[in-house]
C-alpha positions as CSV (number, residue, x, y, z in Angstrom):
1,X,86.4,11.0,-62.8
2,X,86.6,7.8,-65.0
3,X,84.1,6.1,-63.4
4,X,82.3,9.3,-64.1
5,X,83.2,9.0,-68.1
6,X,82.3,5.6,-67.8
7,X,79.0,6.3,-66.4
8,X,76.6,5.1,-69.4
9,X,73.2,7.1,-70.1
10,X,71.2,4.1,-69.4
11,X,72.7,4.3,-65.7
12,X,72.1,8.0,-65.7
13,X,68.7,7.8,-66.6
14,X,67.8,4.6,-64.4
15,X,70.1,6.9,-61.4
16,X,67.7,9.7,-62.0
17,X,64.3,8.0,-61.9
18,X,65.2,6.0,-58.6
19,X,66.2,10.0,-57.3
20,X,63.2,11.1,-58.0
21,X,61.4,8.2,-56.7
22,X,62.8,8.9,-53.2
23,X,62.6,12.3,-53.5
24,X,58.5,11.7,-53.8
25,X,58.4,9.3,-51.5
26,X,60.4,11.8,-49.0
27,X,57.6,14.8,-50.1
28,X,54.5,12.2,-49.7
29,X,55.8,11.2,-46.1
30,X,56.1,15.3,-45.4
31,X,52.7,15.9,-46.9
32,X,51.7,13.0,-44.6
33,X,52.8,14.1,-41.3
34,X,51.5,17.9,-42.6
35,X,48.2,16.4,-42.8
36,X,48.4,14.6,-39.2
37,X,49.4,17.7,-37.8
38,X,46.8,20.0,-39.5
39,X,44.3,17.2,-38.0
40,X,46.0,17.3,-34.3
41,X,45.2,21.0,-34.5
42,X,41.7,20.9,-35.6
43,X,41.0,18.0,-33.2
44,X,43.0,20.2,-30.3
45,X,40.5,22.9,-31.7
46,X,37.5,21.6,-31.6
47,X,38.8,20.4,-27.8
48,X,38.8,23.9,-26.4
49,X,35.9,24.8,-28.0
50,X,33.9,22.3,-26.6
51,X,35.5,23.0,-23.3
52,X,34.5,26.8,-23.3
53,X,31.1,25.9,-24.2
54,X,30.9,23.4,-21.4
55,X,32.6,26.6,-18.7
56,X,31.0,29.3,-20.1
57,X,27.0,27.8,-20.8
């Protein structure tokens, strides 16, 4: 609790920003593997389409 009323606004404010720097660096590593997933599924897609063209032609 002291340390807390000691806590200046210049350490709150420089506290914050590094906060929300990991927390965009955590949602661009989500949005990363999101878009390597959406990819895997087209790719897996596009797989067995090709495959039931080969079977069915």
């Amino acid at each position: 609790m002291i340390q807390e009323i000691n806590t200046t606004k210049s350490e709150k404010l420089q506290a914050n920003f590094e906060l929300q720097n990991l927390l965009k660096e955590k949602q661009n590593k989500i949005h990363q593997k999101l878009n390597e997933n959406q990819l895997n599924h087209f790719a897996q897609n596009k797989s067995v389409q090709l495959f039931l063209y080969i079977m069915l032609t």
